[in-house]
Structures are given as C-alpha cells and as structure tokens.
C-alpha positions in Angstrom: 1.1 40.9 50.9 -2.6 40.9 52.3 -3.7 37.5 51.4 -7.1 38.4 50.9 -6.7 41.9 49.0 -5.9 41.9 45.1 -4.1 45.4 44.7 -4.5 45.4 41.3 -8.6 45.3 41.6 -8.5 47.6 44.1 -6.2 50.3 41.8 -8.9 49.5 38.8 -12.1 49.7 40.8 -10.8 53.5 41.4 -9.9 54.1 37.8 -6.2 53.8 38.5 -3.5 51.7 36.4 -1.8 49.4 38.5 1.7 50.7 37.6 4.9 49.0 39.3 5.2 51.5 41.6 1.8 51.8 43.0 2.0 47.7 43.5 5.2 48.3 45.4 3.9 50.4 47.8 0.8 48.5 48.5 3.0 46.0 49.0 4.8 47.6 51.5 2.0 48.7 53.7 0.4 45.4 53.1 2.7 43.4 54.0 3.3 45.1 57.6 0.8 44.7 60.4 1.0 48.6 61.7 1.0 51.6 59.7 3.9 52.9 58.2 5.3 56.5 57.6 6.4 57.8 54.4 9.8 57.6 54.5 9.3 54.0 56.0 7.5 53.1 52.7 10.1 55.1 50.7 13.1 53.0 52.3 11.0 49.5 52.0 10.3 50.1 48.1 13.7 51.4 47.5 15.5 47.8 48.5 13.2 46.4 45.9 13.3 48.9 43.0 14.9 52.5 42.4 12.2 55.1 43.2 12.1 58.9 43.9 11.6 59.8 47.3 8.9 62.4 45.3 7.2 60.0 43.9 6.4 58.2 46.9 5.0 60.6 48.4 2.7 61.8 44.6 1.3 58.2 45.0 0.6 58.2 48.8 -1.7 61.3 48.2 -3.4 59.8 45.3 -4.3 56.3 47.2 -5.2 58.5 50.0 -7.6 60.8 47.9 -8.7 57.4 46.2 -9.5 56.1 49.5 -7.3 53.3 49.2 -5.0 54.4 52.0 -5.8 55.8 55.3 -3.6 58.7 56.2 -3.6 58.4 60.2 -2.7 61.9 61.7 -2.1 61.6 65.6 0.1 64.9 66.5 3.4 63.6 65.5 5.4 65.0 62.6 5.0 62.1 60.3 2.3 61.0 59.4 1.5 57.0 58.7 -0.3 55.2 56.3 -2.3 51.9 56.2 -5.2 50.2 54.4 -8.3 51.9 54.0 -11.2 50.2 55.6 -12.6 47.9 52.9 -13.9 44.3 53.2 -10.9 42.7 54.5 -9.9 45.5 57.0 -12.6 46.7 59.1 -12.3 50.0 60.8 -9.9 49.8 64.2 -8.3 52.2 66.5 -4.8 52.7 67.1 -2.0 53.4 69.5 1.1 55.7 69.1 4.2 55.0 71.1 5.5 58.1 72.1 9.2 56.7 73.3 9.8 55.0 69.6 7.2 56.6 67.2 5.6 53.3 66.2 2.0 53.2 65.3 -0.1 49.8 66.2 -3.2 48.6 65.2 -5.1 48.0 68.4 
C-alpha cells in the first residue's frame, strides 16, 4: 500500500463508505508503481477475496468520477487506472509500451 495515503480518508473525504472491496482495489493500484488495467485489478483482488468481475469495473467508475482514480486513455483497448493526483502523487506523464502493453510512470 501507499505509505503515505490512508484509503479510508480519502473514500470518506468523497462521501464514500470504505467497503472491503473499494479497500481492495486501492490496494491493488496502490501497491503497484504503474498503472494497472481493469482486468489487472480484477485478477489482483480476486487472489485476495471473491469478487465480480462487474463489480470491479461499478467501483473503478465511481473512484474515477470521485476523482480518486485517474482513468489514463492512450489509444489502446484497455484502459489503466492509477492514483489521482492528490498530495502524495503529484501530476506525471507516462509511457505506453506498445510491444507488451505496460503503462509506466515516467
């Protein structure tokens, strides 16, 4: 997990509950140090906890509206997710391998 960001905060500053599955996935993109896609997220929080692909992808949108999440677009069929710029993570570019599909943080 981020060191320095307390998910549970962040969920309540936006008027959000801090359910299980919300942690989870702010885990999961916390805890990685480029942006993940959906199903990356999905298969991450599914070796800790049975969740529904669906449900994934309900909370994804909501953190995202919330501005919680960044959704990063770059022309590729998936799209990937990572921190929204807060106090911790400042605003950065990034990089998009076109051989693998992996997203950095530059």
């Amino acid at each position: 997990m981020c060191k320095n960001c307390d998910y549970e905060h962040i969920l309540g500053a936006q008027g959000l509950e801090a359910t299980t599955n919300r942690l989870r996935i702010l885990e999961a993109i916390g805890n990685n140090n480029y942006p993940l896609t959906a199903v990356d997220i999905f298969h991450i929080v599914e070796r800790m906890q049975s969740i529904n692909r669906v449900t994934v992808y309900r909370i994804l949108d909501l953190l995202v509206e919330k501005k919680i999440l960044e959704k990063l677009n770059v022309g590729s069929r998936a799209a990937h997710y990572g921190l929204a710029p807060n106090e911790n993570h400042l605003p950065h570019p990034h990089f998009l391998c076109i051989r693998c599909g992996r997203m950095d943080c530059l």
